[in-house]
N, C-alpha and C positions, 0 to 999 in steps of 0.2 A: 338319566343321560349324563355321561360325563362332560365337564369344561372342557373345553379347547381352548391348550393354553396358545396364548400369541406369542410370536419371537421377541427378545426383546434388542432393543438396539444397546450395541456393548456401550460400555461409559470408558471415554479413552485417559490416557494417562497424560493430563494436559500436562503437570508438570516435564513428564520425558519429552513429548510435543515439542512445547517452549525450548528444550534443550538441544534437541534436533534442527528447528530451526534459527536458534540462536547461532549455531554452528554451520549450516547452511548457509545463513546470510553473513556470516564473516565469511566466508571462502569467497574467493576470487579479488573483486574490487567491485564492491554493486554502484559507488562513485564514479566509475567512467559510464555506465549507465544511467545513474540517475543524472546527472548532469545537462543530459540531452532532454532532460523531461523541463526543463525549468518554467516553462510555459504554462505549466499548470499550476505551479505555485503561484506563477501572477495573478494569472484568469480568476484561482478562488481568491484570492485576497482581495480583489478587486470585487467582487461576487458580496463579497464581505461587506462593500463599505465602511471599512474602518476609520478610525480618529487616530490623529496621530497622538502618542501618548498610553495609547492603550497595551496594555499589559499581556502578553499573545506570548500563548502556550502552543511548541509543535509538537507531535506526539507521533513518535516512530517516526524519527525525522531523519534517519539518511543523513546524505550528506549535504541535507540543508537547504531543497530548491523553498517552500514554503518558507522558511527563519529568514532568509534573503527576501523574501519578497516581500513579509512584514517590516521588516529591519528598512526594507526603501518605503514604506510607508510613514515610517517615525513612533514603530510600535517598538514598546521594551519589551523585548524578546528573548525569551528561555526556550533552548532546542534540546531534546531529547530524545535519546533512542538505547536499546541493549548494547550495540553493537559498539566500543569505543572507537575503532578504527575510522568507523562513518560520523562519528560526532567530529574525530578531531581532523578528516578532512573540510569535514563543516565551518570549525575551527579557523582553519588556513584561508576558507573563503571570505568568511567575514572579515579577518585581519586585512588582507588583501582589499578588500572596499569600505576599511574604517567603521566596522562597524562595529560596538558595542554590546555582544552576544553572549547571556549566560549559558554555556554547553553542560548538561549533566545528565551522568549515563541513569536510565529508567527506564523501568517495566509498564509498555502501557498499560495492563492490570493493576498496577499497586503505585499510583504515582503519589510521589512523594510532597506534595504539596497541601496545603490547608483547602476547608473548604469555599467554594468561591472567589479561588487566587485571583483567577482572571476571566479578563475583558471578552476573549477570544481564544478557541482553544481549536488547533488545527491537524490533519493529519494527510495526508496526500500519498496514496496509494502506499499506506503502513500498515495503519492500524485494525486496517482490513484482514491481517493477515495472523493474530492474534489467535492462540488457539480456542478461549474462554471470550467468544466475542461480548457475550451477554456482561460479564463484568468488566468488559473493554468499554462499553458505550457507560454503563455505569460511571467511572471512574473520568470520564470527559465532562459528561453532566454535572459530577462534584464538582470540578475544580475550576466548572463556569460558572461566575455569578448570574445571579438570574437576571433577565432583558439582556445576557450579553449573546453570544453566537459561536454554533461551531461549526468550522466548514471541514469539506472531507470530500476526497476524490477517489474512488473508488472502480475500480474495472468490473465492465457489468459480464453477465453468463457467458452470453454470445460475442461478445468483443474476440477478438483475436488474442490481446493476453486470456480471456475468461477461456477460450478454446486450447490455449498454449496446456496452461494446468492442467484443464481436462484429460490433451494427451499425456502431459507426464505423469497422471496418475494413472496410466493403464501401464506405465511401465518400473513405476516406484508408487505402487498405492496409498492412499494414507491412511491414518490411525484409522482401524472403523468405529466408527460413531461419531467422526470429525465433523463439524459443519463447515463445507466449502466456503472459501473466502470468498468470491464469487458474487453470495448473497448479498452481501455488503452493496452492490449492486442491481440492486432490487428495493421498486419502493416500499413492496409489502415487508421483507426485512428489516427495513429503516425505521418503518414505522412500528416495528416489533420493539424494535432496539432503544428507538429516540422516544414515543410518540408519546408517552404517558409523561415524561419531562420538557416536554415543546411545546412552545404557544403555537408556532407554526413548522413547517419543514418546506423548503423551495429544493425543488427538483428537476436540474435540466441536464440533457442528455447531449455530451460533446465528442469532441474525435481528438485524440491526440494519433499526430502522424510520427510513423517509422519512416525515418530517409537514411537506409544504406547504400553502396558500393553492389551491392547484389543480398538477393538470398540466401547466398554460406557464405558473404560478410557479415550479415547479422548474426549467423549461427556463429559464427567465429566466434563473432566479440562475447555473444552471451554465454557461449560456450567458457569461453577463460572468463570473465570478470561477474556473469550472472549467477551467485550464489546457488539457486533451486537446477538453475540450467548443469551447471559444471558440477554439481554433484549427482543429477540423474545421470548423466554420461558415465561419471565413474563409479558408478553403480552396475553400468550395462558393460557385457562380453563383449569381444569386437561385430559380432553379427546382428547384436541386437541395438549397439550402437548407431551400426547401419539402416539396420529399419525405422530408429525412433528418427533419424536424420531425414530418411525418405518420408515421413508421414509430415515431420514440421514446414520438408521443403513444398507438399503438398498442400497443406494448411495455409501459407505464401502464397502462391502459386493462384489458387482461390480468392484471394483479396488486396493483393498487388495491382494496384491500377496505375504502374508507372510507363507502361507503353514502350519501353526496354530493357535493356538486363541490370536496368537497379533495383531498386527496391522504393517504394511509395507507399506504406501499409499503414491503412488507419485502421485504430482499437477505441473504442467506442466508454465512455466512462460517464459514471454520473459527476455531475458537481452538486454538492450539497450544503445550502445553509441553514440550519438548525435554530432557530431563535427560540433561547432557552425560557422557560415559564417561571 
């Protein structure tokens, strides 16, 4: 009898990945986005129980809601991300509230640091997004000394951003053989990623709220300033512009509990602290 052979899953070209969305998240301004998230930067640093003093790595840090939040902690803080634009909005933040912030641009893959630089090492709906996750969690674990911590906030399947991607990948697919960022929110992923370098892993399940003006004010604003959002649009014809609009205002529509024509939309994320072995 002959083998039957099985499909095999293709192996993607992380590096063009990375490329693609390096360029993704420089378009628009994902800083008038993230900005609005700052609440989660507190919550994990807090989560954290840090020391003041402590040495706190952020990783795929945007424009800085985590570096801020350590930074009012009295952590010495190094912020990081590809993207210079969103470092050196970060930049202006911390000038702006005196604070004392190493910015330099890195690949969370390949961070540029010795091993067990620091104290704490954070990332808040970044590093999830990495195309080579496995060497993304790697590269977190180096650069924490051991008994320090890393926290990480991550949008789980089902959340509302976890269903956002979903739909834009049935209208701009991704690399096949990509592992969804998604998983990052998930404990059995975590524990793939972290488990074998953790004394423990703490896992709770929160809600960060959307409060717009309406449901095509948030499509506005993600539209212009949401790196992933404003380029599946301009990726789509005007008809199919129109349908991907009808299915997110659908998506809303679903999990909008503002009881009038704003918007009130909670997306569901884990918060994670890692306590490294």
């Amino acid at each position: 009898m002959s083998a039957v052979l099985s499909p095999t899953t293709p192996t993607p070209d992380l590096a063009a990945v990375k490329a693609r969305q390096q360029a993704a998240w420089s378009t628009g301004n994902y800083a008038v986005v993230g900005t609005t998230l700052q609440i989660v930067g507190e919550q994990l640093c807090e989560a954290l129980d840090p020391r003041a003093g402590w040495r706190v790595l952020d990783v795929a840090a945007g424009n800085g809601n985590a570096t801020l939040a350590a930074a009012r902690r009295g952590g010495v803080v190094t912020s990081t991300d590809y993207v210079p634009s969103l470092l050196e909005a970060g930049r202006l933040r911390a000038q702006v509230e005196g604070h004392d912030i190493a910015f330099q641009e890195a690949d969370a893959e390949k961070l540029p640091f010795a091993d067990a630089s620091f104290d704490a090492v954070l990332s808040t709906f970044g590093v999830m997004f990495t195309p080579d996750q496995e060497q993304a969690a790697r590269e977190m674990l180096r650069v924490c000394r051991p008994g320090g911590k890393i926290g990480l906030a991550n949008w789980t399947p089902e959340s509302f951003i976890g269903q956002l991607f979903k739909t834009i990948g049935k209208y701009v697919p991704p690399a096949a053989g990509l592992k969804s960022p998604a998983l990052w929110g998930t404990q059995a992923r975590l524990q793939e990623l972290f488990g074998a370098g953790a004394r423990a892993l703490h896992i709770h399940s929160r809600e960060f709220v959307f409060r717009y003006h309406s449901p095509e004010h948030w499509i506005e604003v993600f539209r212009t300033y949401y790196g992933p959002m404003n380029k599946t649009f301009a990726a789509l014809d005007a008809e199919r512009q129109a349908t991907f609009q009808q299915e997110l205002l659908a998506l809303m529509a679903a999990r909008n509990r503002s009881g009038d024509a704003t918007l009130v939309l909670p997306s569901e994320y884990l918060e994670v602290v890692i306590e490294r072995a």
